[in-house]
N, C-alpha and C positions, 0 to 999 in steps of 0.2 A: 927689796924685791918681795916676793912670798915666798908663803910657809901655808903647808896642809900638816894633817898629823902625822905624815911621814914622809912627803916631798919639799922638799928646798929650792927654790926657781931665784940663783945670784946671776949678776953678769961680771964678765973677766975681757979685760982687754981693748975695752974698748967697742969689740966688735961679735962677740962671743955670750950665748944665754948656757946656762951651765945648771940642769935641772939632776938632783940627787934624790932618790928612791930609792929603801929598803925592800926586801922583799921576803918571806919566811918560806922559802922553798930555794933549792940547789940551785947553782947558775945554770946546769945542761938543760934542766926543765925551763926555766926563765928565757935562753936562748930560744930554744925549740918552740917555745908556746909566740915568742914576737917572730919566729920567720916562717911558721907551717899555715898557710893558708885557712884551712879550717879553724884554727884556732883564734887568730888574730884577726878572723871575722866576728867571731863570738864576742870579742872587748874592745876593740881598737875606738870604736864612735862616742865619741864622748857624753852621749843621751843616753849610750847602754844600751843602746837597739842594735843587733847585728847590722854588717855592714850589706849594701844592696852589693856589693862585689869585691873581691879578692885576688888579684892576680900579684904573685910571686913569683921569682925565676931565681932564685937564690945561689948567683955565680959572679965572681967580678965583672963587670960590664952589663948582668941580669936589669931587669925591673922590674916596680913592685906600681900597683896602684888599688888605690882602698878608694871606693866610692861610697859613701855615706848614704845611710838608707833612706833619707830624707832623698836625695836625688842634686837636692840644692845644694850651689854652689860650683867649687873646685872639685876635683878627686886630688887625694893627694897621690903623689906619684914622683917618681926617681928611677935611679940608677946606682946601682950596689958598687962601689969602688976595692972593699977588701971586706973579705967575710973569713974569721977567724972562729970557730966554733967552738968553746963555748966560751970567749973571752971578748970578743972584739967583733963590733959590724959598720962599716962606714958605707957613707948614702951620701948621691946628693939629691936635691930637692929645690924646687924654686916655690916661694908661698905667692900667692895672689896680689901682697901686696909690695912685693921688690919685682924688680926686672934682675936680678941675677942671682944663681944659684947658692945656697948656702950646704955647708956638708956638716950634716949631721954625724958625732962619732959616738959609739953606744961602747962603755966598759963595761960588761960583768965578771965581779966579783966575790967569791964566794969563802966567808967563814963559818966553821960550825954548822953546814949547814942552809943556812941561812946570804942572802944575795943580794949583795950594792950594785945599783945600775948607775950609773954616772952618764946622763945625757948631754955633750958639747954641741951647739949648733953654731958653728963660726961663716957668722954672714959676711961677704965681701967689704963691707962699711959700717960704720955707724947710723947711717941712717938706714940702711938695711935693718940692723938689727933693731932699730925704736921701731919702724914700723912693724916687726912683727910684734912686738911688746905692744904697739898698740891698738893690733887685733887681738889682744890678749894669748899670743902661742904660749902663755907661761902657764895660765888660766887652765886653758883647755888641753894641754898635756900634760899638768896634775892631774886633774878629771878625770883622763885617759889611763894614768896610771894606778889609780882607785881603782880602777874598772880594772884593767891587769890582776891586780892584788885580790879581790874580789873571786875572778877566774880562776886564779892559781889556788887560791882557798878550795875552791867547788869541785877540782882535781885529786884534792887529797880525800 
């Protein structure tokens, strides 16, 4: 798979992308900064340009949808399944290029200080999950997560 200089993008099982990012800030700030609206406009687009829209509802059965400020394309967009604060957030999601949903589960973790995000995205198939590897979802949510770490910097 890849590697950036501090995200990991393996696959597990088959059917599952499994992308690992450090972070140099607490996991309550890390949680907070990916589910507050304002915030996770500010980094979420993988260009770095705030997003044209942000809606969160942040409650089991809630939705979220990020519109890209380009306009083009998808929004991405789901529904929150279990929101555990500041340790756990599960979503699901359908990408553009599967017809069925995949549920993303987000771990933070926190030593010293310092915050493991552990991303699982487990797609109903295998070929669910090559297609999104070959829109590049592994690409462009390291990118994504640059741009988080970047943010989280510009906080302290």
């Amino acid at each position: 798979m890849q590697q950036t200089n501090r995200a990991t993008a393996t696959t597990r099982n088959g059917r599952a992308i499994v992308i690992t990012r450090d972070f140099e800030a607490p996991r309550a700030l890390v949680f907070e900064v990916w589910t507050t609206p304002a915030h996770v406009a500010a980094w979420w687009d993988p260009t770095g340009r705030p997003l044209a829209a942000c809606e969160i509802d942040l409650r089991p059965g809630g939705a979220f949808r990020f519109v890209h400020a380009s306009g083009a394309g998808h929004a991405f967009e789901g529904h929150y399944l279990e929101i555990a604060p500041p340790s756990r957030l599960v979503f699901t999601t359908r990408a553009p290029a599967t017809s069925a949903d995949a549920v993303g589960t987000l771990t933070f973790t926190e030593r010293a200080g310092r915050t493991t995000l552990i991303m699982t995205i487990e797609c109903q198939s295998r070929a669910d999950r090559d297609a999104l590897l070959a829109m590049r979802i592994d690409t462009g949510t390291m990118q994504t997560l640059e741009n988080l770490d970047a943010y989280l910097r510009s906080l302290a």
